[in-house]
DSSP file (Angstrom, degrees, kcal/mol; ACC not computed):
  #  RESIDUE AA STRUCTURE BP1 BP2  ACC     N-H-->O    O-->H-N    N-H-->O    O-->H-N    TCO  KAPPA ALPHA  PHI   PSI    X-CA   Y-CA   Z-CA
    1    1 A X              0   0    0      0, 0.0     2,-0.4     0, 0.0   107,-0.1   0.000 360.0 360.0 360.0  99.1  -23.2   16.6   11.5
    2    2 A X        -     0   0    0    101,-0.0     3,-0.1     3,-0.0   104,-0.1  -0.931 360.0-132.8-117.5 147.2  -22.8   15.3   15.3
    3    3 A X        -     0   0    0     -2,-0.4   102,-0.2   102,-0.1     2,-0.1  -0.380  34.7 -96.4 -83.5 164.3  -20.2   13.6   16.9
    4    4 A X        -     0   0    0    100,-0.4     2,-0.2     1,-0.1    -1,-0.1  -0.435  51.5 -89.3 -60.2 137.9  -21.0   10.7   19.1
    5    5 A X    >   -     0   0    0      1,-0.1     3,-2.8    -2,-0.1   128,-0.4  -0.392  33.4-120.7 -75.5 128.1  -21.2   11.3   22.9
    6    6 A X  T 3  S+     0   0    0      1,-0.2   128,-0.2    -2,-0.2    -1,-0.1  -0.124 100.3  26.4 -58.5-167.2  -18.3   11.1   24.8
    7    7 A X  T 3  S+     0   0    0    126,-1.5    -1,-0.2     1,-0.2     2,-0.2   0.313  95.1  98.5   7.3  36.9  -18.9    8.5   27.3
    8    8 A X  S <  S-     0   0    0     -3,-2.8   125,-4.3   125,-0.3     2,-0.3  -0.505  95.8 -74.1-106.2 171.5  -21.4    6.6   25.5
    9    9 A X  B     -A  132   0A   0    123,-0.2   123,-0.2    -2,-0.2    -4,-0.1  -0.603  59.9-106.2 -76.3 135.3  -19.9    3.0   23.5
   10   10 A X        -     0   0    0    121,-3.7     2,-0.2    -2,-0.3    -1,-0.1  -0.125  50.7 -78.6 -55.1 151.9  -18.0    4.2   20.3
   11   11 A X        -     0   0    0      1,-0.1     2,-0.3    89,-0.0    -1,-0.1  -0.584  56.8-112.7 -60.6 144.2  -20.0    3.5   16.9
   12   12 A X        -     0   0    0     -2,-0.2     2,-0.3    -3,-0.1    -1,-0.1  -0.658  48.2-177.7 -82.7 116.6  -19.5   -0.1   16.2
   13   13 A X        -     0   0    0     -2,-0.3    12,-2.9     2,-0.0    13,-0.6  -0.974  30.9-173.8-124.2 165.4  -17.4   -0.8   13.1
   14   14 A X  E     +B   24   0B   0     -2,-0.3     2,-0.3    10,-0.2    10,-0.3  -0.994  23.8 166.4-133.1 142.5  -15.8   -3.2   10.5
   15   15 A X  E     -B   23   0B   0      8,-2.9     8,-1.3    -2,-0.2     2,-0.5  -0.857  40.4-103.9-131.5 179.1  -13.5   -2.3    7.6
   16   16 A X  E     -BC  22  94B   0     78,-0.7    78,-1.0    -2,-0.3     6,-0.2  -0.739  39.2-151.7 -81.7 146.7  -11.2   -3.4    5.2
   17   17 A X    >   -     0   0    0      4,-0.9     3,-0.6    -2,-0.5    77,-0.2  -0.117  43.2 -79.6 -84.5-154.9   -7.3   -2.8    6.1
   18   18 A X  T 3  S+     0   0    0      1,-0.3    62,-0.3    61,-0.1    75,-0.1   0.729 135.6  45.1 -81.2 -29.1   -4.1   -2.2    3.8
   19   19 A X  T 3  S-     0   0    0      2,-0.1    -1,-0.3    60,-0.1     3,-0.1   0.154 117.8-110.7-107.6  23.4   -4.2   -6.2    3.5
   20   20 A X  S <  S+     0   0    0     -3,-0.6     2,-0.4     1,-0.2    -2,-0.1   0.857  70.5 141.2  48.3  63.8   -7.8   -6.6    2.9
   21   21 A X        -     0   0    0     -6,-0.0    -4,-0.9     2,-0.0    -1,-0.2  -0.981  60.3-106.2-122.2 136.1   -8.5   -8.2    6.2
   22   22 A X  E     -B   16   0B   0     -2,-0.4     2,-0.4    -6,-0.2    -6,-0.2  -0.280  39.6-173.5 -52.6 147.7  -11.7   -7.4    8.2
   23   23 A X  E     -B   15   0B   0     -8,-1.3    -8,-2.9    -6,-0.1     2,-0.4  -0.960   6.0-166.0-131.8 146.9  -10.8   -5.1   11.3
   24   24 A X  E     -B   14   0B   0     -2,-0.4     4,-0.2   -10,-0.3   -10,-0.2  -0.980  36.6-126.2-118.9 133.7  -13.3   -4.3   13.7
   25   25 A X  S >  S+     0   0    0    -12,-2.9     3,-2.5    -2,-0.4     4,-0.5   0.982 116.0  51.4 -31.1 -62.8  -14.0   -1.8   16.7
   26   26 A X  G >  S+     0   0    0    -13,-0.6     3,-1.9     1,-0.3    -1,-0.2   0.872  85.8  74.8 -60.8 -44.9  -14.7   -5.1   18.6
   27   27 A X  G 3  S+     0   0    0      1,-0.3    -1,-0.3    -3,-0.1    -2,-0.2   0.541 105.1  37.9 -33.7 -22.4  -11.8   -6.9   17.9
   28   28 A X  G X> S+     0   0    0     -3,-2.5     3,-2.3    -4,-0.2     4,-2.2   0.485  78.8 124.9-112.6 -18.2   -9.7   -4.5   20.5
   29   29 A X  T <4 S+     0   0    0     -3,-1.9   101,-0.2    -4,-0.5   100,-0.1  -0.331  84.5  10.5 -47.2 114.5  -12.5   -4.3   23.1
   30   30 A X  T 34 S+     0   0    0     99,-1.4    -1,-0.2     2,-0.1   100,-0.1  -0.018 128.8  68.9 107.7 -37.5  -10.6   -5.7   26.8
   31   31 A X  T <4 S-     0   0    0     -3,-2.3     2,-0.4     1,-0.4    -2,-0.2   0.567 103.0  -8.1-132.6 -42.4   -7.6   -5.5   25.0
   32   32 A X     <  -     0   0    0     -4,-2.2    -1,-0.4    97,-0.3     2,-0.2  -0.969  51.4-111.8-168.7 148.2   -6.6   -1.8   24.2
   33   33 A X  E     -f   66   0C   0     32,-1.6    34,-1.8    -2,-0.4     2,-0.4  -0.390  44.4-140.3 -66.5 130.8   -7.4    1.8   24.1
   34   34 A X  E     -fG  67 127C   0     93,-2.3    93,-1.6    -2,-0.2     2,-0.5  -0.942  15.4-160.1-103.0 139.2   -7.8    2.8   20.3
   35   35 A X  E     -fG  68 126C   0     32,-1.3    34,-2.4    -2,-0.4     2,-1.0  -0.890  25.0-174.1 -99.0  81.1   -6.5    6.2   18.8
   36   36 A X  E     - G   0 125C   0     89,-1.3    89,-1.4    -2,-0.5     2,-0.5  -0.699   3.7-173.1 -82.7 127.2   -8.8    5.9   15.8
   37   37 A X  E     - G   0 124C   0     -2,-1.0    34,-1.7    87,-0.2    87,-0.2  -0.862  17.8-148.6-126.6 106.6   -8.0    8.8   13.3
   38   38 A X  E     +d   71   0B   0     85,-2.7     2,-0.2    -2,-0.5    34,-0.2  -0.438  18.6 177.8 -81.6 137.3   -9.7   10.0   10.1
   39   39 A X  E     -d   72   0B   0     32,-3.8    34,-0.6    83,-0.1     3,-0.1  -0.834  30.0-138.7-117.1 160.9   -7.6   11.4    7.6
   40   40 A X  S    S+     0   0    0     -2,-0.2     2,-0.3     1,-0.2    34,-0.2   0.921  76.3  11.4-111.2  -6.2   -8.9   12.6    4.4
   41   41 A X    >   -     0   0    0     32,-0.1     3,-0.9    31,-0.1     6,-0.3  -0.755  64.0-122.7-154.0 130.5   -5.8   11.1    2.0
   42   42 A X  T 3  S+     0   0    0     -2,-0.3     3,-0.1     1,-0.2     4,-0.1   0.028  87.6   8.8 -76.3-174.5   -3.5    9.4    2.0
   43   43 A X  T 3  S+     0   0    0     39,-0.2     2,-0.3     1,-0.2    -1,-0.2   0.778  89.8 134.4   7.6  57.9    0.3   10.3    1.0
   44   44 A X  S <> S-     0   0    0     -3,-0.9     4,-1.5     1,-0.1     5,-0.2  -0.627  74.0-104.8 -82.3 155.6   -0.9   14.0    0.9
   45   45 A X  H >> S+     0   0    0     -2,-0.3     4,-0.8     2,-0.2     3,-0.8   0.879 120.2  48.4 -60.7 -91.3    1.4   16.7    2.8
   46   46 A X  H 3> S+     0   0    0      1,-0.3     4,-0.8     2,-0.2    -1,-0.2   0.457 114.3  40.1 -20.6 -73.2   -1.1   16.9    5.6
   47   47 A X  H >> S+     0   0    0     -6,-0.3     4,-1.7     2,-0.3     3,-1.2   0.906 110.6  56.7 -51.9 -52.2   -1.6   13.2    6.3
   48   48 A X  H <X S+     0   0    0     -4,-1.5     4,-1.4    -3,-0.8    -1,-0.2   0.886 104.8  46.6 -78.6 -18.4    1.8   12.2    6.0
   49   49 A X  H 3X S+     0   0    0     -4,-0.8     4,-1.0    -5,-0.2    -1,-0.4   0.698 121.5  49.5 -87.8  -7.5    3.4   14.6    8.7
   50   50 A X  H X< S+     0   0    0     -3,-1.2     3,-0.6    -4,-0.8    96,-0.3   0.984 113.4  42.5 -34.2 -84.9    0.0   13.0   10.8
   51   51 A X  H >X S+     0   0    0     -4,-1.7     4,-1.0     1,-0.3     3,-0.8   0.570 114.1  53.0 -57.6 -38.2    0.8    9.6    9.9
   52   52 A X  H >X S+     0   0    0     -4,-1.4     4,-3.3     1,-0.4     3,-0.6   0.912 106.9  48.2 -83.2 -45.0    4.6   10.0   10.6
   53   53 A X  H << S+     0   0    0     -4,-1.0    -1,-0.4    -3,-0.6    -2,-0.2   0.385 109.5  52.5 -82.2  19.8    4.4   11.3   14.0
   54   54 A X  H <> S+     0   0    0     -3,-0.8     4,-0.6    -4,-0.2    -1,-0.2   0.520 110.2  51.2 -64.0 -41.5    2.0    8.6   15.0
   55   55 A X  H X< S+     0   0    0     -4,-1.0     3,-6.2    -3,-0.6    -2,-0.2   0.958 113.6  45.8 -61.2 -61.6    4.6    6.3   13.7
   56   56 A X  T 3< S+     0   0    0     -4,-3.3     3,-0.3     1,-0.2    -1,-0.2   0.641 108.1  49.3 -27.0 -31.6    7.2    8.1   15.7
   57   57 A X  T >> S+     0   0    0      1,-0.2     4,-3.3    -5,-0.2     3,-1.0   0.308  77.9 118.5-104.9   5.7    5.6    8.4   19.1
   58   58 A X  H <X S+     0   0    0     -3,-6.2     4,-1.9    -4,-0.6     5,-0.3   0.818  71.6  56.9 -50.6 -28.4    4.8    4.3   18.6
   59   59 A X  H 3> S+     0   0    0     -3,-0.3     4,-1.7     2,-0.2    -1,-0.2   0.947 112.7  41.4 -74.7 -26.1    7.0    3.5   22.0
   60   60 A X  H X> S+     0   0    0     -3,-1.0     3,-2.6     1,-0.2     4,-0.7   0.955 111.2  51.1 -86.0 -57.3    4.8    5.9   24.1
   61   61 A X  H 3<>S+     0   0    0     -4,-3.3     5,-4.0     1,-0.2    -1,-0.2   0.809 105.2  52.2 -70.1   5.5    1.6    5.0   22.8
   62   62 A X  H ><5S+     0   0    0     -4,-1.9     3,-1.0     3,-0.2    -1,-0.2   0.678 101.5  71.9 -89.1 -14.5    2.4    0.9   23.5
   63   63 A X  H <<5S+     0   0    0     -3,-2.6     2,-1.3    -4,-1.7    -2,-0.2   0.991 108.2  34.8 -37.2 -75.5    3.1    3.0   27.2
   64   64 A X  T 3<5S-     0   0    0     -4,-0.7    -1,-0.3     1,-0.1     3,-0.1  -0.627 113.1-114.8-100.5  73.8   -0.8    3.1   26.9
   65   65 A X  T < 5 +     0   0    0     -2,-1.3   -32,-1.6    -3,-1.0     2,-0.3   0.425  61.5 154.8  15.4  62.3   -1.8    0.4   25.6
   66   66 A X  E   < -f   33   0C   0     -5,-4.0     2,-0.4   -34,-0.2   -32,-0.2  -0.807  37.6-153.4-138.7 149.6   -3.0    1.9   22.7
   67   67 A X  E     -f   34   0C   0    -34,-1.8   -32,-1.3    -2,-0.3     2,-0.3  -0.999  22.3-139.2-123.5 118.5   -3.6    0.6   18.9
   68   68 A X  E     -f   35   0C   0     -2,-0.4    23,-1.0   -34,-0.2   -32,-0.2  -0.694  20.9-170.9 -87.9 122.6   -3.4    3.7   16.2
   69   69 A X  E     - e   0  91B   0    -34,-2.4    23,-0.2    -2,-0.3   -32,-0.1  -0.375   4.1-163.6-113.4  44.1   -6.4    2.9   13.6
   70   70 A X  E     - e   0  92B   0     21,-0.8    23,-2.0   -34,-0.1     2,-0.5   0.235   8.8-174.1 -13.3 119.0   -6.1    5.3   10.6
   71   71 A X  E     +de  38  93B   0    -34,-1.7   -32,-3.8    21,-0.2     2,-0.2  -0.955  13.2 152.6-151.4 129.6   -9.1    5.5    8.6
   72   72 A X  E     -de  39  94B   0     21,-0.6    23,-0.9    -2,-0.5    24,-0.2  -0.986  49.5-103.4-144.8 134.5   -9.6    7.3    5.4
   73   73 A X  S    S+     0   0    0    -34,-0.6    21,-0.1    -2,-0.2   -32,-0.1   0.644  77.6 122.0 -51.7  -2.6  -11.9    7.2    2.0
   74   74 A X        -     0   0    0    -34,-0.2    22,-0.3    19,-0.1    -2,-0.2  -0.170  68.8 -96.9 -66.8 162.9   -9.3    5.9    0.1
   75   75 A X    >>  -     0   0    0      1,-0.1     3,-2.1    20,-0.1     4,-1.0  -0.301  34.6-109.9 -62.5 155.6   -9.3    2.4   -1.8
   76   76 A X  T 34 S+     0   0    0      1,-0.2     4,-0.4     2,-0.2   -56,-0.2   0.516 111.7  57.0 -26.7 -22.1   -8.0   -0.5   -0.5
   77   77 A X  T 34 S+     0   0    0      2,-0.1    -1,-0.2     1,-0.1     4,-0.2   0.365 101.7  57.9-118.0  -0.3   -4.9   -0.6   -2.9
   78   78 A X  T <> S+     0   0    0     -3,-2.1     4,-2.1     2,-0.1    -2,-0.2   0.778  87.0  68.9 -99.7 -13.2   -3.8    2.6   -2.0
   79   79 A X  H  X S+     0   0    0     -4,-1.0     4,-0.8     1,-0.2   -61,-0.1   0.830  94.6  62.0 -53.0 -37.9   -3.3    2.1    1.9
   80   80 A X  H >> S+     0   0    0     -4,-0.4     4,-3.5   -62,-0.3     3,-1.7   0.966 104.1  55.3 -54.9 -52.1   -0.1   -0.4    1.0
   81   81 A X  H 3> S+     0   0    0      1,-0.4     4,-4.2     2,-0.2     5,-0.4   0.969 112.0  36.6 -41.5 -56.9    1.7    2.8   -0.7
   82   82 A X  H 3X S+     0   0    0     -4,-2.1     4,-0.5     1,-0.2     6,-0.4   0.603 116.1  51.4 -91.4   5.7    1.6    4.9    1.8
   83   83 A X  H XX>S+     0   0    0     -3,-1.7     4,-1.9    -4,-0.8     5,-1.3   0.850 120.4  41.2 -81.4 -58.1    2.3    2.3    4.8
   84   84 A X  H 3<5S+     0   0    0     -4,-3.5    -2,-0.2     1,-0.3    -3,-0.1   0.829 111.4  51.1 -80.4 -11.0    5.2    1.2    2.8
   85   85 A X  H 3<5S+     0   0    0     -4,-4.2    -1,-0.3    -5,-0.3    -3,-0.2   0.831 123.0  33.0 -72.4 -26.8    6.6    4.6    1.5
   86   86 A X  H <<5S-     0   0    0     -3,-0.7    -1,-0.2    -4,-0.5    -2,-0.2   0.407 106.5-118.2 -96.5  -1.1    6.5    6.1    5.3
   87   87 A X  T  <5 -     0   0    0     -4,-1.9    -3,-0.2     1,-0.1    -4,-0.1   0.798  42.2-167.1  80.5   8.0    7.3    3.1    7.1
   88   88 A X      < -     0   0    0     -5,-1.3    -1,-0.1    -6,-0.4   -36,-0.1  -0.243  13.7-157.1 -59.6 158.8    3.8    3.3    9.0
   89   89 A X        +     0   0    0      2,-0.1     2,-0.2     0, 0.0    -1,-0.1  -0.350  62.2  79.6-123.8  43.2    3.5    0.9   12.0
   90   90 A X  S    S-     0   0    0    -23,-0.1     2,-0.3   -21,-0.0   -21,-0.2  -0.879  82.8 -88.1-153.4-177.0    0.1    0.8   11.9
   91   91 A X  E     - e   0  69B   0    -23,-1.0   -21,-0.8    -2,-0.2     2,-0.4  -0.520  29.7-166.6 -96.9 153.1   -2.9   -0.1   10.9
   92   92 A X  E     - e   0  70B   0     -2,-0.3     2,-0.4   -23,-0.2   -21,-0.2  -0.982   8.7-162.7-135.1 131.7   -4.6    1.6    8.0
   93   93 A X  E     - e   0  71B   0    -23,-2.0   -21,-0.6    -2,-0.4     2,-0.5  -0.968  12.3-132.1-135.5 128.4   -8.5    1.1    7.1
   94   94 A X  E     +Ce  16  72B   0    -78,-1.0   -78,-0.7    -2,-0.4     2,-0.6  -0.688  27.8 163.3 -82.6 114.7  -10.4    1.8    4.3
   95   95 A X        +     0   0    0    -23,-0.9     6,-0.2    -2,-0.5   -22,-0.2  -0.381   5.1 164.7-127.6  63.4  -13.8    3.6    4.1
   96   96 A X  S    S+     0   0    0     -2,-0.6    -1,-0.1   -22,-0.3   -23,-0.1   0.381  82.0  42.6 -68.8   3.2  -14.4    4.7    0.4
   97   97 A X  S    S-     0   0    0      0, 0.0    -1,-0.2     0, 0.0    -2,-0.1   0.607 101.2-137.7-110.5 -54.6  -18.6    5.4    1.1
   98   98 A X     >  +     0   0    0     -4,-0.1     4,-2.3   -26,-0.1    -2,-0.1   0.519  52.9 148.8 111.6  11.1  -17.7    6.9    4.2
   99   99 A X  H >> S+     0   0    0      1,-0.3     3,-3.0     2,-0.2     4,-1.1   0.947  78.1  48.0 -55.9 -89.1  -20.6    5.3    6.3
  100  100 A X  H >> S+     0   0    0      1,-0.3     4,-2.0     2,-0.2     3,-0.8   0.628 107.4  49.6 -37.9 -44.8  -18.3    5.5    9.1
  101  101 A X  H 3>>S+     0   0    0      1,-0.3     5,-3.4     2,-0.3     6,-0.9   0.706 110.2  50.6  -9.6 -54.3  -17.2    8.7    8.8
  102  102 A X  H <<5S+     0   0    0     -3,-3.0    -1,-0.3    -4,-2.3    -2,-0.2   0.793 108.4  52.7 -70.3 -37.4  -20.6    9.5    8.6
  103  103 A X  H <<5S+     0   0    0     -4,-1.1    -2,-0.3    -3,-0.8    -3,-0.1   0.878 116.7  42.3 -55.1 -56.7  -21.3    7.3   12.1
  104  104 A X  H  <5S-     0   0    0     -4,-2.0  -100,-0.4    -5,-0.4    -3,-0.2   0.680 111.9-130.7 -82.8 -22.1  -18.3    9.4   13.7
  105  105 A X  T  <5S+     0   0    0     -4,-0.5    -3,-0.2    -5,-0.4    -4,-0.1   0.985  72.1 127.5  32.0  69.2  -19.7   12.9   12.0
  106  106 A X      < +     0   0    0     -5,-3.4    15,-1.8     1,-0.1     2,-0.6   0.053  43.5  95.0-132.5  15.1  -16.6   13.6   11.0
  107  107 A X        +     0   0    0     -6,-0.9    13,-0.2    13,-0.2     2,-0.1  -0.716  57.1 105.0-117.7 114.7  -18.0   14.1    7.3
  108  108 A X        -     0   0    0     -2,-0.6    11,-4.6    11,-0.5     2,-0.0  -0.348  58.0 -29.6-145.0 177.2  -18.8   17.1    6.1
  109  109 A X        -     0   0    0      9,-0.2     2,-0.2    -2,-0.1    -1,-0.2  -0.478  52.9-176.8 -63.4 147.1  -19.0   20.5    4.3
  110  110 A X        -     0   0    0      7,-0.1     7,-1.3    -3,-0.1     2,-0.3  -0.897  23.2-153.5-132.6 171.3  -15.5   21.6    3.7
  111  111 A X  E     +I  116   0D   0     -2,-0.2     2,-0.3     5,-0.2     5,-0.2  -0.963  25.7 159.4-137.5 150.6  -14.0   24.9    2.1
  112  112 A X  E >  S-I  115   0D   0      3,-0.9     3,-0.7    -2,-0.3    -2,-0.0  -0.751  72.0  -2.6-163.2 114.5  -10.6   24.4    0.5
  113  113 A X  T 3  S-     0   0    0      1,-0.3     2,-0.7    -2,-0.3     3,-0.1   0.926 132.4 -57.4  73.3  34.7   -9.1   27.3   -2.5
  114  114 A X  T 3  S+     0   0    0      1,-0.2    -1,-0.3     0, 0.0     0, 0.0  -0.268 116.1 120.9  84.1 -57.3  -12.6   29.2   -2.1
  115  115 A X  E <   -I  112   0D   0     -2,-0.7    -3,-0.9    -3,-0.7    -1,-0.2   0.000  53.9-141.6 -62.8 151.5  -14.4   26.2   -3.0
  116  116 A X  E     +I  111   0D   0     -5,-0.2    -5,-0.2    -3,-0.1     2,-0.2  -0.634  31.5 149.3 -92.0 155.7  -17.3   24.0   -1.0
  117  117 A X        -     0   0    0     -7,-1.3    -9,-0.1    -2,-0.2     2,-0.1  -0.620  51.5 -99.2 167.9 142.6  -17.5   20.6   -1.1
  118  118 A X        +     0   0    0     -2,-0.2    -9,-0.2    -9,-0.2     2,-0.2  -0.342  60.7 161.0 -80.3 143.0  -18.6   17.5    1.1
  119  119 A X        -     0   0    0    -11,-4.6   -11,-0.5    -2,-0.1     2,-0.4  -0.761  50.4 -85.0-155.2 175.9  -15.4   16.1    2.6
  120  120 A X        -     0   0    0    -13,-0.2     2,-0.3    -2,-0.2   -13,-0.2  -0.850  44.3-145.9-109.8  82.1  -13.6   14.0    5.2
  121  121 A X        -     0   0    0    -15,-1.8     2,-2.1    -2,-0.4   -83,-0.2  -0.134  25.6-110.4 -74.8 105.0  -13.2   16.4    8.2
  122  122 A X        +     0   0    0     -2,-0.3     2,-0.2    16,-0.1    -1,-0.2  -0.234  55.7 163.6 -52.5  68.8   -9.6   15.5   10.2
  123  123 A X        -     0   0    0     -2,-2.1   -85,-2.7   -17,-0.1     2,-0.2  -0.853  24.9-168.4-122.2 130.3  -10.9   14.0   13.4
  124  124 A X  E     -G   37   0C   0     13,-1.1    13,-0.4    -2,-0.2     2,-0.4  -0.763   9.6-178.0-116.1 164.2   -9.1   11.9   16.2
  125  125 A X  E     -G   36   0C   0    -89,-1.4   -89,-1.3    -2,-0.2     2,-0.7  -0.983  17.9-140.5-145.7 156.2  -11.0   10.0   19.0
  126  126 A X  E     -GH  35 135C   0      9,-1.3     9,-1.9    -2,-0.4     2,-0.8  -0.933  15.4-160.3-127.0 116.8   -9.8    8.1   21.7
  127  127 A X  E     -GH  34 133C   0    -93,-1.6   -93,-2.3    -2,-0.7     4,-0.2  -0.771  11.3-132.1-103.6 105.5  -11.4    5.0   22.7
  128  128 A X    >   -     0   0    0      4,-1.3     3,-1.3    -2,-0.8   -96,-0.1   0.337  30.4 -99.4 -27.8 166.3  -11.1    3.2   25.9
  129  129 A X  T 3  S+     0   0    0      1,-0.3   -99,-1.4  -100,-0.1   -98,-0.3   0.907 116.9  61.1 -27.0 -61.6  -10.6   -0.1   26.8
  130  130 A X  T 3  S-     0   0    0   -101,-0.2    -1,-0.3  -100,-0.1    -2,-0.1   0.189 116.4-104.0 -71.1  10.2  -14.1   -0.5   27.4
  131  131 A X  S <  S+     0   0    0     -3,-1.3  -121,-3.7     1,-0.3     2,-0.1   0.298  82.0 131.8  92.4 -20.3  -15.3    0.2   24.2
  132  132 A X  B     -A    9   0A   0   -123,-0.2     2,-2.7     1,-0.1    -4,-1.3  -0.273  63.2-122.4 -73.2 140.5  -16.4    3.6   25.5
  133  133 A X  E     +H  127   0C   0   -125,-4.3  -126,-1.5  -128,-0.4  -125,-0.3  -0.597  36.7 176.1 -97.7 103.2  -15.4    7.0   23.2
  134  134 A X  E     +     0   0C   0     -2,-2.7     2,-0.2    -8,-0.6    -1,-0.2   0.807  54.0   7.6 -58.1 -38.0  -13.3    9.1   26.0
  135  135 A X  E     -H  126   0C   0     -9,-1.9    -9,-1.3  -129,-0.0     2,-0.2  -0.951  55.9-149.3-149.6 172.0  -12.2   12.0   24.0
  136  136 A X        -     0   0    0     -2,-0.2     2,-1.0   -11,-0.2   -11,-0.2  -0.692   5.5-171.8-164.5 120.8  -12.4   14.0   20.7
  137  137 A X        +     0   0    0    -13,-0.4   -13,-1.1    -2,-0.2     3,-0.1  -0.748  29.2 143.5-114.3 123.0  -10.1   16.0   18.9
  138  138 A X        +     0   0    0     -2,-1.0     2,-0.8   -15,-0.2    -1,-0.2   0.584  66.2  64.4-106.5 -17.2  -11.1   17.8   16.2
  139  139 A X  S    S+     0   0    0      2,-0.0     2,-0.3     0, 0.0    -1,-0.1  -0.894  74.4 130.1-119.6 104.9   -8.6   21.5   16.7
  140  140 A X        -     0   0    0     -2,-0.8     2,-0.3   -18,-0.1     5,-0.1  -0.856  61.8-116.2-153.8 163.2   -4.8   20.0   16.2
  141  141 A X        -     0   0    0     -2,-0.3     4,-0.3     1,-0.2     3,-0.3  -0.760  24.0-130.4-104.0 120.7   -1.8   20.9   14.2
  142  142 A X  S >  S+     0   0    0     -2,-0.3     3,-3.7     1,-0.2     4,-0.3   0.933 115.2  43.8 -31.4 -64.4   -0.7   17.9   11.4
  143  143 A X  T 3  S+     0   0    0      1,-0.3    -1,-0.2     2,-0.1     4,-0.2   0.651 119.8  34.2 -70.3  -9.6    2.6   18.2   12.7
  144  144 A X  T 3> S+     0   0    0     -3,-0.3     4,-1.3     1,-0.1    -1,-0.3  -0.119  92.4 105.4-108.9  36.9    2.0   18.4   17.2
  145  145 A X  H X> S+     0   0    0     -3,-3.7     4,-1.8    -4,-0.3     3,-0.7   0.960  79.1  41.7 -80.7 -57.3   -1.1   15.8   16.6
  146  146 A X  H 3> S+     0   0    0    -96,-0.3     4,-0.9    -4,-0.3    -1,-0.2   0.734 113.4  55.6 -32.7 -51.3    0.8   12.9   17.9
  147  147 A X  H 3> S+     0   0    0      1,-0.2     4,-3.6     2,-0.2     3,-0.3   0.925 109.6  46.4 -47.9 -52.6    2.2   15.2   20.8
  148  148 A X  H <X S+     0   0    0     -4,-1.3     4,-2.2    -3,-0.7    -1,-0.2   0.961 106.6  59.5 -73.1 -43.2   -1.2   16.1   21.8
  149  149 A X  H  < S+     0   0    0     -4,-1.8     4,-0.2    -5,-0.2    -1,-0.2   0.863 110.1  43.5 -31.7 -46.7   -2.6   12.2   21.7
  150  150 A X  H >X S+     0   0    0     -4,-0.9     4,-1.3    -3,-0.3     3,-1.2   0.861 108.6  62.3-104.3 -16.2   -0.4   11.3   24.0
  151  151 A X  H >X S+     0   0    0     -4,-3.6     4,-3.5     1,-0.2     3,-1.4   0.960 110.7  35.6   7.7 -96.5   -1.2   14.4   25.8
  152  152 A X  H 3< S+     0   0    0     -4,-2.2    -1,-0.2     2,-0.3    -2,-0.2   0.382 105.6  64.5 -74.1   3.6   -4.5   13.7   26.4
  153  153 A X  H <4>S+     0   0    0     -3,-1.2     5,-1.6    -4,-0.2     4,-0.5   0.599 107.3  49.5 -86.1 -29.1   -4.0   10.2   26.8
  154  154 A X  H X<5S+     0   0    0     -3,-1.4     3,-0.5    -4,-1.3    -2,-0.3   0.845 114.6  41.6 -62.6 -58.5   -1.9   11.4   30.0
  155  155 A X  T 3<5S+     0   0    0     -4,-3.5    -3,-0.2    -5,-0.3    -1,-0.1   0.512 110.0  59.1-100.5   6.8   -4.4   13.5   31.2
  156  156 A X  T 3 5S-     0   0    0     -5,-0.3    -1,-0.2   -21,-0.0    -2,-0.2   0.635 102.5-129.5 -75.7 -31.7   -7.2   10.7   30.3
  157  157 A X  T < 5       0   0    0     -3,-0.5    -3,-0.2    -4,-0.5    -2,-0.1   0.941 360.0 360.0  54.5  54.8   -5.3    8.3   32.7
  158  158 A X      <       0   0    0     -5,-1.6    -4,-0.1   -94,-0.1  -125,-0.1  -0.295 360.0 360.0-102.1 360.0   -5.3    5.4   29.8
């Protein structure tokens, strides 16, 4: 498993969202800085103090021009649940083989209750304007990850 080099172009994707509409990497390219963030499920403890303080911190991250991209294996028909039970204000994308996931190398061995088992590894990246992958954080807290996004979005200059 390796991640993509920062300052090389982010891996090129398209998925489905919460409303089965294509989204694409390119679609934001010009246009906005991405916080793309793999979770591995949604409405889970973990994810959902993630998801919420992303929702929260939405006025600072429209500061820096920035579009929150969630991306998780779940189906398509569970991303509506959890946008509409938390109120997300953001986009949510589905990736149920995990090819992307696999693109980012952010899937992997995992250990969870003693047990092994290949899994969706809790990885954020922040992609420039330019299509280019600026940062990647992989050692965050559910509950300061927002804090630290915009953190480093601060200390990115984005």
């Amino acid at each position: 498993m390796a991640y993509p080099k920062i300052g090389n172009l982010a891996p090129a994707f398209t998925l489905k969202d919460q409303n089965d509409n294509t989204v694409s990497l390119k679609d934001f390219k010009g246009e906005k800085n991405v916080v793309l963030y793999f979770y591995p499920k949604a409405m889970t403890p973990g994810c959902t103090v993630q998801a919420c303080g992303l929702r929260d911190s939405k006025k600072e991250l429209d500061k820096h021009d920035v579009v929150v991209l969630g991306v998780s294996p779940d189906p398509v028909a569970r991303l509506p649940k959890f946008i509409e039970k938390q109120d997300l204000n953001f986009t949510l994308l589905s990736d149920e083989d995990h090819a992307i996931a696999d693109k980012y190398g952010c899937w992997g061995m995992k250990k969870f209750m003693g047990k092994e088992f290949m899994g969706l590894i809790r990885t954020t990246y922040i992609i420039g304007k330019d299509g280019r992958l600026k940062c990647i954080m992989d050692k965050f807290k559910t509950k300061s990850h927002h804090d630290d996004v915009i953190a480093k979005l601060d200390e990115l200059g984005l």
